[in-house]
C-alpha positions as CSV (number, residue, x, y, z in Angstrom):
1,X,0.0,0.0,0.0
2,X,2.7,2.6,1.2
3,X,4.6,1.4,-2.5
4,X,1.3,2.4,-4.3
5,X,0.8,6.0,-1.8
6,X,4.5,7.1,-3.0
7,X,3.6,5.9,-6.9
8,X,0.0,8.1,-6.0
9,X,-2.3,5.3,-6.6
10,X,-4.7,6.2,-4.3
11,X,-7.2,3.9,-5.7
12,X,-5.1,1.4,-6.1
13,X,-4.1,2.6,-2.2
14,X,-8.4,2.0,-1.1
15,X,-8.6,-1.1,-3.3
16,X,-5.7,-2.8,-1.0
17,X,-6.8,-1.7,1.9
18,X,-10.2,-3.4,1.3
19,X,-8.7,-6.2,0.4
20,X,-6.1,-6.3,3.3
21,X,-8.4,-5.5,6.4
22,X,-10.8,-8.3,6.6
23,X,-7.5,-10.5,6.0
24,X,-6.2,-8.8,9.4
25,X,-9.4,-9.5,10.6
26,X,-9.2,-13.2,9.9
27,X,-5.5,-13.5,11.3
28,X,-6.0,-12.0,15.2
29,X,-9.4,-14.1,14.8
30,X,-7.5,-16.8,15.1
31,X,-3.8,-16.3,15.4
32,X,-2.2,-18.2,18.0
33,X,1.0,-19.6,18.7
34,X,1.9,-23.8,18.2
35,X,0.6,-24.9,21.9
36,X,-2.7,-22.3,21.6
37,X,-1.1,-19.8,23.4
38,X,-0.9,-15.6,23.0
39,X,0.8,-14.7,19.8
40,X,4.5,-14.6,18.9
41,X,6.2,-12.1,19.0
42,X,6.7,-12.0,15.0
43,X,3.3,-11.7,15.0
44,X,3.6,-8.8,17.0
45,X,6.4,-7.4,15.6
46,X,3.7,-8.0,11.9
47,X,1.1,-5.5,13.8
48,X,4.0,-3.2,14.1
49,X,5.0,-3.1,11.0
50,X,1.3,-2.6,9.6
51,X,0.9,0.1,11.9
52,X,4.1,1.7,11.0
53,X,3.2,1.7,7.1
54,X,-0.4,3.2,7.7
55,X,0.8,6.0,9.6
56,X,2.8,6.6,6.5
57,X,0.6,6.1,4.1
58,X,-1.7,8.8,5.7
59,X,1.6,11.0,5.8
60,X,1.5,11.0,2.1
61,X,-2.5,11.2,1.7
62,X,-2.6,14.3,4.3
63,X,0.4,16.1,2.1
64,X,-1.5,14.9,-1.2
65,X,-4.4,16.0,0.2
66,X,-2.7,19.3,1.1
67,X,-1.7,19.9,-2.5
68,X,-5.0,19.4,-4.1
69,X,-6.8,22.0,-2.1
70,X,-4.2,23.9,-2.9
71,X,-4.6,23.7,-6.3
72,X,-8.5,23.9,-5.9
73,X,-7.7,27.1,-4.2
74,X,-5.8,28.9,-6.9
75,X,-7.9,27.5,-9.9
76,X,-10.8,29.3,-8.3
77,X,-9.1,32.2,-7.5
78,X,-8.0,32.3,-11.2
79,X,-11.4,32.2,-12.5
80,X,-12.4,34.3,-9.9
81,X,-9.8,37.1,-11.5
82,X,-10.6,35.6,-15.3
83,X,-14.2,36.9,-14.7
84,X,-13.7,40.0,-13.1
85,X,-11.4,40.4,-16.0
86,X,-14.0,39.7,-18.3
87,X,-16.2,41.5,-16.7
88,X,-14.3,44.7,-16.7
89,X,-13.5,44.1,-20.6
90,X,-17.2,44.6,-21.7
């Protein structure tokens, strides 16, 4: 997912994680070490790992984010100043 953030696939970003949260869902469903027992510490170190890459990923979106208002902002400013322009021209 974070590959597909920094390539900005966001679709392709929503589409994994669809497809990767129920499957997170399944594993601490049932995850449990050999004898039954609380989960291993790779296991752990996995929800780590996840975590770390979300927070990450929503680095990028929130910046991404950032830049489209941004760009919202100044295209409506410009046609904001295109029609008083116009306006004035008459």
């Amino acid at each position: 997912m974070y590959a597909r953030a920094q390539a900005g696939e966001w679709e392709a970003v929503a589409v994994a994680e669809a497809e990767r949260d129920p499957l997170i869902g399944e594993l601490f469903g049932t995850a449990q070490d050999g004898d039954g027992g609380p989960l291993s510490d790779s296991v752990h170190e996995g929800v780590r790992e996840i975590l770390e890459t979300d927070r990450r990923t929503m680095e990028l979106l929130v910046k991404r984010r950032t830049e489209v208002a941004d760009r919202a902002h100044e295209l409506a400013e410009g046609e904001r100043v295109r029609m008083a322009y116009e306006g004035n021209s008459r």
